[in-house]
FIPANU-445429 format. One line per 8 residues: number of its first residue (from 1); their letters; for each residue x, y negated, z negated of N, C-alpha, C. Coordinates in Angstrom, 2 decimals. Last residue first. Example, Ala and Ser with C-alpha at 12.3 -4.5 7.8 and 13.67 -1.06 7.14 Angstrom:
% FIPANU-445429
2	sa	12.85:2.25:-7.08:13.67:1.06:-7.14:12.90:-0.03:-7.87; 13.19:5.69:-7.80:12.30:4.50:-7.80:13.20:3.30:-7.80
% end
This chain:
% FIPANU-445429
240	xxxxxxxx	17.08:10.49:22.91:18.15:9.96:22.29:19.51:9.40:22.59; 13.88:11.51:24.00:14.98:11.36:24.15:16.09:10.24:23.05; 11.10:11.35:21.13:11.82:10.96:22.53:13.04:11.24:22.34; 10.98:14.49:21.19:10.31:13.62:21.70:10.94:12.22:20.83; 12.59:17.84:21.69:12.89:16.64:20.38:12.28:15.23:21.57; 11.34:20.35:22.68:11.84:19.53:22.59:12.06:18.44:21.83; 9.57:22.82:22.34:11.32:23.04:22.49:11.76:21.88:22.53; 7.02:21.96:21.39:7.81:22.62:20.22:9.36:23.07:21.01
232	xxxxxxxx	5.70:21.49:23.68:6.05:20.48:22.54:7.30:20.96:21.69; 7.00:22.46:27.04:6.34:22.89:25.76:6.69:22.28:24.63; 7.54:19.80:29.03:7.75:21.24:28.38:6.62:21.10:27.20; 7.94:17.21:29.77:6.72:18.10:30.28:6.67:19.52:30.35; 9.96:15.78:28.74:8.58:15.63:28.11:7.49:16.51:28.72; 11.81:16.59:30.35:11.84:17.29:29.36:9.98:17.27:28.50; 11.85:14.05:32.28:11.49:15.83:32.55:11.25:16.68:31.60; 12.52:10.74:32.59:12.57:12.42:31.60:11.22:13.53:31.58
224	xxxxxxxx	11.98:9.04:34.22:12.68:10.11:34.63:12.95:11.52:33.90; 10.86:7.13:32.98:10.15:8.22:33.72:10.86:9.00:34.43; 11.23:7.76:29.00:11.58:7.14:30.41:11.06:7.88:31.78; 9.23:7.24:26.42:9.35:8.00:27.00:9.76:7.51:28.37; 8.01:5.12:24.67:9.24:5.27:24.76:10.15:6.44:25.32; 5.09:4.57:25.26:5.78:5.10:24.05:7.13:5.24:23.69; 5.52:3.17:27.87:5.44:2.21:26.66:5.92:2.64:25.79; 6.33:5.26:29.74:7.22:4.02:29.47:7.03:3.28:28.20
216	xxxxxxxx	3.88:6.56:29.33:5.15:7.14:29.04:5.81:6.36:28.64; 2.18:5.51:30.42:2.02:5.41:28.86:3.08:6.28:28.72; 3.07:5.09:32.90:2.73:3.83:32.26:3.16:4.25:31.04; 2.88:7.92:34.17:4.29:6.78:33.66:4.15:5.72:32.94; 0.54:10.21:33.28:0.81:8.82:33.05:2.57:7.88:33.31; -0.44:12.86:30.65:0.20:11.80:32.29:-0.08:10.75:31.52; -0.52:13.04:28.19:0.45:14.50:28.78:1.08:13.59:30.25; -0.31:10.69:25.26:-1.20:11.39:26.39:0.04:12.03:27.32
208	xxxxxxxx	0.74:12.35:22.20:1.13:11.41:23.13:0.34:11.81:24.75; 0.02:14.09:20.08:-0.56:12.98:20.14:-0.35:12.20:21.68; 3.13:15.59:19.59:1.74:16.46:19.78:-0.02:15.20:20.39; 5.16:14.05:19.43:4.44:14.86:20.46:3.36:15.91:20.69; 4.31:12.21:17.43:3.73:11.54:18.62:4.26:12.77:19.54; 5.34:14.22:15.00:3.73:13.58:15.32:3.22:13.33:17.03; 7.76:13.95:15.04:7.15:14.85:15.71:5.76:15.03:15.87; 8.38:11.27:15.14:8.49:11.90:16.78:8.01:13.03:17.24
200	xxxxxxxx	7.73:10.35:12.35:6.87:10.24:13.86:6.92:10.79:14.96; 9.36:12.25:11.35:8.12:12.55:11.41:7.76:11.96:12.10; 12.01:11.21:11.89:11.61:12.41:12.39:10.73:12.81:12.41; 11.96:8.68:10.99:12.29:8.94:13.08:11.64:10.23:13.14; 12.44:9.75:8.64:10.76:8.79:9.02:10.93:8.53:10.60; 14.81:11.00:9.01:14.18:11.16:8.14:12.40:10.62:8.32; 16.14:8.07:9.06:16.25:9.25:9.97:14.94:9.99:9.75; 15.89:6.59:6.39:15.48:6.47:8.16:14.97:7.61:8.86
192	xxxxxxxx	15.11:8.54:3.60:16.19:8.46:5.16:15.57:7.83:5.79; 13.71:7.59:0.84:13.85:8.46:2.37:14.68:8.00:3.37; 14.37:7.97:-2.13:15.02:6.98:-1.04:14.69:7.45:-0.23; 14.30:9.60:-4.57:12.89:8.69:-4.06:13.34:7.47:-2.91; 14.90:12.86:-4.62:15.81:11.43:-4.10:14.23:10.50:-3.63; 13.99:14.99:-4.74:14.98:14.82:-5.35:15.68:13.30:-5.50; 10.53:14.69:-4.05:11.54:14.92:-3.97:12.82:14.34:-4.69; 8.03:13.71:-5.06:8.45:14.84:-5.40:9.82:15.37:-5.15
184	xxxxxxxx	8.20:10.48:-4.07:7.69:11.07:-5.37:8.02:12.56:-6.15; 9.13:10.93:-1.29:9.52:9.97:-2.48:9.09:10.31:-4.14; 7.60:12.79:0.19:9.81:12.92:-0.54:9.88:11.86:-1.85; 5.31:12.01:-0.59:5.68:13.04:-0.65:6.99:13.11:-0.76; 4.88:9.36:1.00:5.24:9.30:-0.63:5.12:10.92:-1.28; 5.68:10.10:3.71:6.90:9.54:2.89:6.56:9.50:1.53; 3.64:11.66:4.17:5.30:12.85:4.15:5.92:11.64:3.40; 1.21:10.09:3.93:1.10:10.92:3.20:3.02:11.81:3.05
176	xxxxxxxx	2.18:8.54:6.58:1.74:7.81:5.07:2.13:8.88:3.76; 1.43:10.71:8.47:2.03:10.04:8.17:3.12:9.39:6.90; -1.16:11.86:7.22:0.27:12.82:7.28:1.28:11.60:7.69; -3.07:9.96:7.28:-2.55:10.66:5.92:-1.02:11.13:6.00; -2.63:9.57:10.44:-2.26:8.63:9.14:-2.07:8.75:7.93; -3.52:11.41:10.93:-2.85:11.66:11.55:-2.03:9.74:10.61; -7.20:11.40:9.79:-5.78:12.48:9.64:-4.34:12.40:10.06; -7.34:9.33:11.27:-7.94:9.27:9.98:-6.55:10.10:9.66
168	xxxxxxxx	-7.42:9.72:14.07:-6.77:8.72:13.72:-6.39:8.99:12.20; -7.70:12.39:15.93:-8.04:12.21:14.72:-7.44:11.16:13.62; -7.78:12.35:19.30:-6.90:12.32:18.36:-7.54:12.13:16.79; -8.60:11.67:21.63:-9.58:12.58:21.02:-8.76:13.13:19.22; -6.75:10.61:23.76:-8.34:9.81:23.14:-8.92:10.71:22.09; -3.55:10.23:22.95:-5.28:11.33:23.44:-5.71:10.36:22.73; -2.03:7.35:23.74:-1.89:8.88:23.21:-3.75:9.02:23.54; -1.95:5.20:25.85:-0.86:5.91:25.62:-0.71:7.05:24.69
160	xxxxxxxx	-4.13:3.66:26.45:-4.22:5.46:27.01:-2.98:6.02:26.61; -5.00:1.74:25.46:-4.01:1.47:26.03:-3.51:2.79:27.11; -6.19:2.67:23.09:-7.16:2.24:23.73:-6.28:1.79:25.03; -4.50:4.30:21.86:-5.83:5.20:22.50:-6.11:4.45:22.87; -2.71:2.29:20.55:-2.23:3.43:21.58:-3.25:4.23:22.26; -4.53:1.28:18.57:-4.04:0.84:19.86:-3.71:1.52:20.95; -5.13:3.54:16.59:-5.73:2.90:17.75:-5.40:1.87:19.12; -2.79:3.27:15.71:-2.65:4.16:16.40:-4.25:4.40:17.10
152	xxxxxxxx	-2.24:0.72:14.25:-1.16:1.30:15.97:-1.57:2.25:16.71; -4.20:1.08:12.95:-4.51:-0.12:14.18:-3.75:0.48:15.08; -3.42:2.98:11.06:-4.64:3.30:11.84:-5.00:2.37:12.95; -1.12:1.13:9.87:-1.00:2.47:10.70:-1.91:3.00:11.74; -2.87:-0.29:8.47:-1.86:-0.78:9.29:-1.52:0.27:10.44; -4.01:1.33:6.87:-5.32:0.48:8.08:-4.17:0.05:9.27; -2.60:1.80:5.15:-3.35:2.85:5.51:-3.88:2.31:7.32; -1.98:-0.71:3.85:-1.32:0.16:4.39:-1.66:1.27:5.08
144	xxxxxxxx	-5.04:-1.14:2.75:-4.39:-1.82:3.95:-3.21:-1.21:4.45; -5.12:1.18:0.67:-6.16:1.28:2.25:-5.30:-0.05:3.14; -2.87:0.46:-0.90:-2.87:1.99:-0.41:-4.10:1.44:0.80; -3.72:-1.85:-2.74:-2.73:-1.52:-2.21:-2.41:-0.47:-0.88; -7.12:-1.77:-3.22:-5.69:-3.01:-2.92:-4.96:-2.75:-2.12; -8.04:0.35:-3.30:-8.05:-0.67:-2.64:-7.23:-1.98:-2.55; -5.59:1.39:-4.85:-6.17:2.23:-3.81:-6.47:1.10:-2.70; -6.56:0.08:-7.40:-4.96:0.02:-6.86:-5.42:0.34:-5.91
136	xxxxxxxx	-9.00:0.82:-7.92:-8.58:-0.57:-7.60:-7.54:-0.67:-6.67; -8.99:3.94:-8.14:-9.79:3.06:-7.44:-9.47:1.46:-7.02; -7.28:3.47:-10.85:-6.28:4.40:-9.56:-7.36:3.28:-8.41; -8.98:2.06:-12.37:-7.91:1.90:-12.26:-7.03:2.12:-10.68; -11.01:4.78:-12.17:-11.64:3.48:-11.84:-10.27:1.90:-11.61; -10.11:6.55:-13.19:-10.35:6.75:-12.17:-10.88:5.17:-11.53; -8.69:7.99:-16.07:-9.07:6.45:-15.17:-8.96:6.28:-14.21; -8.46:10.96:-15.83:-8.79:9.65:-17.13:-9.14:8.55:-16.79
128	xxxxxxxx	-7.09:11.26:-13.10:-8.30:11.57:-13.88:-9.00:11.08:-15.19; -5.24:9.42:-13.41:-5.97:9.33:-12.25:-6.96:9.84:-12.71; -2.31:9.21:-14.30:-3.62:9.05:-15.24:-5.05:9.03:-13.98; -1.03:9.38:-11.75:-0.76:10.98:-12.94:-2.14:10.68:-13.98; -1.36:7.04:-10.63:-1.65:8.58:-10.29:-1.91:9.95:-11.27; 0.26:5.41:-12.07:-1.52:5.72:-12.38:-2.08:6.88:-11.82; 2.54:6.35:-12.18:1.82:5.98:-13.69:0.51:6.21:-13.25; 2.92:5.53:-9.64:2.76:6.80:-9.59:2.53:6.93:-11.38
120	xxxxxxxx	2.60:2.68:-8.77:1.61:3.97:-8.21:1.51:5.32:-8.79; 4.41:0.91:-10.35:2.93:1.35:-10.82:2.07:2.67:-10.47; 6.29:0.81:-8.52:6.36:1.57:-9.35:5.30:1.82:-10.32; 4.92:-0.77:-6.03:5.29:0.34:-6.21:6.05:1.39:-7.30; 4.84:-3.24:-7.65:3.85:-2.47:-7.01:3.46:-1.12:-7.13; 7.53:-3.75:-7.70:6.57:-3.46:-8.77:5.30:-2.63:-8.67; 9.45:-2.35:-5.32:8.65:-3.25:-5.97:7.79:-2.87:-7.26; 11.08:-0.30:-4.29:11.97:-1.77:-4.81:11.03:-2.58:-5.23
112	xxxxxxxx	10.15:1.74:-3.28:10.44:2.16:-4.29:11.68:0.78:-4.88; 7.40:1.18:-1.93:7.40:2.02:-2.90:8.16:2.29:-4.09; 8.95:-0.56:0.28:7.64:-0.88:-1.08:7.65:-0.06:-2.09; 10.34:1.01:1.35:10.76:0.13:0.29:9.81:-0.24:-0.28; 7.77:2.85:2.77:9.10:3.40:2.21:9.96:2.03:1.12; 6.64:0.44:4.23:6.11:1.47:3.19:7.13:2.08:2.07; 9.03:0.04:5.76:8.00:-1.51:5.33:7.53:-0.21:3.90; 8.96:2.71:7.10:10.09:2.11:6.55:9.73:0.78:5.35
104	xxxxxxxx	6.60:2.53:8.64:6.64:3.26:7.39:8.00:3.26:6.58; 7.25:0.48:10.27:6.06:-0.02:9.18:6.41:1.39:8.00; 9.15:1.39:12.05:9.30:0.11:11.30:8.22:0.08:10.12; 7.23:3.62:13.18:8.98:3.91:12.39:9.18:2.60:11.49; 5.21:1.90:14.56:4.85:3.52:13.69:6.53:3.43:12.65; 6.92:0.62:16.25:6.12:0.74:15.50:6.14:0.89:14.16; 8.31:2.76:17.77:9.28:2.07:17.11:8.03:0.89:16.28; 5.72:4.22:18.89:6.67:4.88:18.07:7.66:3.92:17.16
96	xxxxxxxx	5.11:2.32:20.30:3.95:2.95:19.08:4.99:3.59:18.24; 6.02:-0.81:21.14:6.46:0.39:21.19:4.92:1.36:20.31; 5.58:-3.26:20.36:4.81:-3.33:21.89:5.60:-1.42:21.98; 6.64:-3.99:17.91:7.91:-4.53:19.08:7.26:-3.74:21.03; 5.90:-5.96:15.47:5.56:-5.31:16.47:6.09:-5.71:17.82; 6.85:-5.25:12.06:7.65:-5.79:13.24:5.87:-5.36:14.43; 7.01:-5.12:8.58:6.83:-4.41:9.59:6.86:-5.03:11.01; 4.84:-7.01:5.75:5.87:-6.24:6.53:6.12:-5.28:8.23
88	xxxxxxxx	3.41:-5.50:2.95:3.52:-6.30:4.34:4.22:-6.37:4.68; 1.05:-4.18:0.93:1.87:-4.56:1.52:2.11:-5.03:2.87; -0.51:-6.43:-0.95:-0.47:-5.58:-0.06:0.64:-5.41:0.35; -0.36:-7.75:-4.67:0.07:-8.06:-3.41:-0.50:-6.74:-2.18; -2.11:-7.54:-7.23:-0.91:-7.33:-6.72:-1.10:-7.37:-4.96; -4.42:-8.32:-8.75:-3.56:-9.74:-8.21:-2.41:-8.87:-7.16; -5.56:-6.23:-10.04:-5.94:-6.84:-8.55:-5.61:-7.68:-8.28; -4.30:-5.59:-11.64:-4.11:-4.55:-10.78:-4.80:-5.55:-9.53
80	xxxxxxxx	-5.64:-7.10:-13.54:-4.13:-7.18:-13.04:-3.77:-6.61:-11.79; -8.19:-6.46:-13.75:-7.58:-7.72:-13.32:-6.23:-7.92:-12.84; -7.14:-3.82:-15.45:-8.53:-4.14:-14.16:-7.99:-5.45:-13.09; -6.14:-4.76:-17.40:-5.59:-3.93:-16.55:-6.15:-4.03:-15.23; -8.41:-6.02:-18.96:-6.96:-6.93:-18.38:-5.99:-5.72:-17.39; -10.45:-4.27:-18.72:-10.48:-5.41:-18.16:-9.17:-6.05:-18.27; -8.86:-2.32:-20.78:-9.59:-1.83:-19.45:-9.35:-3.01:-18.64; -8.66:-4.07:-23.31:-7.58:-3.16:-22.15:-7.43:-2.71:-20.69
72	xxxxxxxx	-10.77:-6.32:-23.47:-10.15:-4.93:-23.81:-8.94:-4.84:-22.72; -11.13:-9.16:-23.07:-11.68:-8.44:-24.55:-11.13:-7.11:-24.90; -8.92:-11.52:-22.48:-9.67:-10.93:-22.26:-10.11:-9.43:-23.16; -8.84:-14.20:-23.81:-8.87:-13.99:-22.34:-9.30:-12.52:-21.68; -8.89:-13.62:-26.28:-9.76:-14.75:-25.88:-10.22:-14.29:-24.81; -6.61:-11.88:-26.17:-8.22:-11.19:-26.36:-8.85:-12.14:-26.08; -4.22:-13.57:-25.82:-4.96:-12.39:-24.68:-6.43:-12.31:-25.06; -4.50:-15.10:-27.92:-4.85:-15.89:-26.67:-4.68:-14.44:-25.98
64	xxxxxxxx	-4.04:-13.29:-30.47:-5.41:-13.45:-29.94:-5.79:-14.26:-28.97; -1.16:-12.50:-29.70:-2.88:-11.10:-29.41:-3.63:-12.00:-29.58; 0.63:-15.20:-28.58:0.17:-14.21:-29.79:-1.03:-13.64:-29.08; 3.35:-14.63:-26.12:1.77:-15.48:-26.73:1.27:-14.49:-27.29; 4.80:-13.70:-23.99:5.21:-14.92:-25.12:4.23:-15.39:-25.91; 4.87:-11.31:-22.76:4.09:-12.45:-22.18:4.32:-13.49:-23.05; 5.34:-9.40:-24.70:6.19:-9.90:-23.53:5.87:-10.94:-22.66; 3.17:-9.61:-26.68:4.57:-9.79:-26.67:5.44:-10.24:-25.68
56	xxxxxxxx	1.26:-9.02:-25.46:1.13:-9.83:-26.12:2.78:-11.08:-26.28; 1.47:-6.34:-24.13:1.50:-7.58:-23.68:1.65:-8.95:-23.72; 1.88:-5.15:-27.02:3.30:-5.18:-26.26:2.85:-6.25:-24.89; -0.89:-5.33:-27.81:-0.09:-6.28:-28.51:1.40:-6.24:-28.00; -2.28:-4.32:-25.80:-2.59:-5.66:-25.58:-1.41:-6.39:-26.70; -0.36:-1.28:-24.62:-1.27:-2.04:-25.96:-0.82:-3.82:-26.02; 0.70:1.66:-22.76:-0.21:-0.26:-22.85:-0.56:-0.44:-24.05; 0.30:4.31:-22.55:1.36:3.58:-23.35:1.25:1.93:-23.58
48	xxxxxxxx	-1.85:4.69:-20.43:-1.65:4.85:-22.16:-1.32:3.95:-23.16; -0.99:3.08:-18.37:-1.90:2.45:-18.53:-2.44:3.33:-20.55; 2.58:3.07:-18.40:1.63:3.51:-17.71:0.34:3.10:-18.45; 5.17:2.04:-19.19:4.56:2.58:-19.65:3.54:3.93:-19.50; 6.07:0.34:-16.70:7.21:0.99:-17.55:6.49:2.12:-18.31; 4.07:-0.52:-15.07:5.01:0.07:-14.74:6.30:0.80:-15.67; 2.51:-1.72:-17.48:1.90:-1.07:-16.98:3.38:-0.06:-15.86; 4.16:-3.73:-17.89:4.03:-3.06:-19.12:3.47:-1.34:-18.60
40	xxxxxxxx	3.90:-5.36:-15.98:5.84:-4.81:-16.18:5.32:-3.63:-16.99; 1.41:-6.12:-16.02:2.14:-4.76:-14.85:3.32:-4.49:-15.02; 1.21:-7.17:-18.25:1.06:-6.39:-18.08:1.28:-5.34:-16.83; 3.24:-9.77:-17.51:3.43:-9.06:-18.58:2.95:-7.63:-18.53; 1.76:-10.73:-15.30:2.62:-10.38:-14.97:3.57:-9.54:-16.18; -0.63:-11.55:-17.35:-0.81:-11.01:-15.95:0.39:-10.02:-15.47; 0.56:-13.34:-19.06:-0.09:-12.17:-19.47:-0.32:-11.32:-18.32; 1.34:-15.21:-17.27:2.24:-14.93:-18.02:1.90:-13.46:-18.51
32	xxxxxxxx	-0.71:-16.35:-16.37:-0.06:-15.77:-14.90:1.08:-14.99:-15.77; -2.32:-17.85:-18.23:-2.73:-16.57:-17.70:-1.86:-15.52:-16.82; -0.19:-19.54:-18.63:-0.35:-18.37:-20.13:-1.01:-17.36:-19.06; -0.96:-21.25:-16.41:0.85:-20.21:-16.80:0.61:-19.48:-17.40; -3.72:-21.84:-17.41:-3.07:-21.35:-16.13:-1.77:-20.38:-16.62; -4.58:-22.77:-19.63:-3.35:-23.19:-19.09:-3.01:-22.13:-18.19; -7.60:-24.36:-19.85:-6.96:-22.83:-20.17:-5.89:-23.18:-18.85; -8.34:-27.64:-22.15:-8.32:-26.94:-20.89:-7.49:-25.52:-21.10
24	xxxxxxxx	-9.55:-27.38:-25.18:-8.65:-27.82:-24.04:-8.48:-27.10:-23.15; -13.22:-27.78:-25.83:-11.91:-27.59:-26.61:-11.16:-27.58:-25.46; -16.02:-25.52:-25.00:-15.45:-26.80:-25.24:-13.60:-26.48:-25.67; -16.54:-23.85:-21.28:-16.70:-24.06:-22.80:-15.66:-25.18:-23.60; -18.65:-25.34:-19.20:-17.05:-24.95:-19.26:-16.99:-25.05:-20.96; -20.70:-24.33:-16.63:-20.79:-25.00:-17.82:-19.25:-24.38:-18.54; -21.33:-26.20:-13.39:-20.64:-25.16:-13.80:-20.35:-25.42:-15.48; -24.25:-28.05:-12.85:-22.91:-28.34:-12.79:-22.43:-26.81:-13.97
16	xxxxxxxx	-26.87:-26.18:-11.46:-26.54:-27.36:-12.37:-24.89:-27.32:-12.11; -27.47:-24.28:-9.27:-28.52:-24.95:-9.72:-28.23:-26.04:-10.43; -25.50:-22.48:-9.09:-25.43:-23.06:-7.97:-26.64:-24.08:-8.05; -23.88:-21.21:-11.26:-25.62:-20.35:-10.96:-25.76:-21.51:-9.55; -20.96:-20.77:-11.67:-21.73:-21.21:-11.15:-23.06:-20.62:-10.70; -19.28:-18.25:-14.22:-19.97:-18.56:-12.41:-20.88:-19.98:-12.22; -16.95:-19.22:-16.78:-18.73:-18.61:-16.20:-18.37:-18.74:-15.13; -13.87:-17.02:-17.30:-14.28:-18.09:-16.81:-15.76:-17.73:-16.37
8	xxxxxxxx	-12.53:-14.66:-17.08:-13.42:-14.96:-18.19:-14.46:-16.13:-18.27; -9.86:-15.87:-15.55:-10.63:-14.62:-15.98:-11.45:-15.08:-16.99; -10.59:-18.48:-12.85:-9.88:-18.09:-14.15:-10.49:-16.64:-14.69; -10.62:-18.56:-9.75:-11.69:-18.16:-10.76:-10.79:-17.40:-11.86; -9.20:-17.99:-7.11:-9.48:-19.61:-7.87:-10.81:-19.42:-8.91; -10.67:-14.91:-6.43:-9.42:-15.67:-6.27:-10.31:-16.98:-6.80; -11.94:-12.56:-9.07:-12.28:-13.68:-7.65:-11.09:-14.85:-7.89; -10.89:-9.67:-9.78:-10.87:-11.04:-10.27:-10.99:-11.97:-9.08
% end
């Protein structure tokens, strides 16, 4: 839905004055009412369990000012899904690691104190049925979070503080990918802090360039620690 462009509303052909159908102006609120009706509907339900007449409902306005507005299910879901927010959030404190830890924390409550985030996993499960749904959310929601991660950790390659040869792409799934893994499958959709300390640290030692004091110091590696120049797997990166 193009921002400052009512739903349903014509386009401008850019040749005559924009043609606005007759009778009283479209009240805004009713739209933001139905809007926000259906993602409660859509988070409680999932995109099945939806029917334009429980939107209807909870949004305060009879089925046929939705259908005016809009004709099916598909398209008011469609639309909805694309008002929701990115997420945002997250600190930059010039660390990769304390970073990296702050933003997937930023991730970690999104998931499971917003609306947003309780949509994700309704549509997931309908993902094959409506693929075009999941597709929206995705872009919306899921690639800027995605991108957030993929900047730190370009940064850090261009700064020399991890390998140049690192697989940004992949190393952001797994990221991204371990917290809505506890959260979703695991017993407890709360992840630990701790818990998201522990996957980055063990990420960034396999990632973190081998010389250097510089890019030691930045990642949060001191130059007196010795330990960092063992074998990855006996040590707990960074010191504590």
């Amino acid at each position: 839905m193009s921002a400052g462009r009512p739903p349903g509303s014509a386009r401008s052909t850019g040749t005559g004055p924009t043609f606005r159908p007759p009778g009283r102006p479209r009240d805004t609120r009713c739209d933001e009412a139905i809007i926000d009706a259906t993602l409660q509907a859509l988070a409680d339900s999932g995109f099945t369990g939806l029917s334009m007449e429980a939107v209807a409902a909870r949004a305060g306005v009879g089925k046929a000012t939705v259908y005016r507005r809009w004709p099916s299910k598909d398209v008011l879901v469609s639309d909805a899904l694309a008002t929701l927010a990115n997420v945002s959030g997250g600190v930059e404190t010039g660390s990769i690691r304390d970073d990296l830890v702050a933003w997937l924390n930023t991730v970690r409550r999104h998931n499971i104190q917003t609306l947003s985030g309780r949509i994700m996993p309704r549509l997931l499960a309908e993902k094959e049925a409506h693929p075009d749904l999941f597709e929206t959310y995705r872009e919306r929601v899921m690639a800027p979070a995605r991108e957030r991660v993929a900047t730190v950790l370009r940064g850090g390659i261009a700064s020399g503080e991890l390998c140049p040869d690192i697989d940004v792409e992949l190393i952001t799934d797994v990221l991204i990918g371990s917290v809505a893994y506890w959260q979703y499958t695991g017993r407890s959709s709360d992840v630990s802090g701790s818990r998201i300390v522990g996957v980055v640290d063990t990420i960034l030692r396999g990632i973190v360039a081998r010389s250097g004091s510089a890019a030691n110091a930045a990642a949060g590696v001191g130059p007196t620690d010795r330990r960092r120049q063992d074998p990855p797997g006996d040590v707990m990166w960074p010191p504590h």
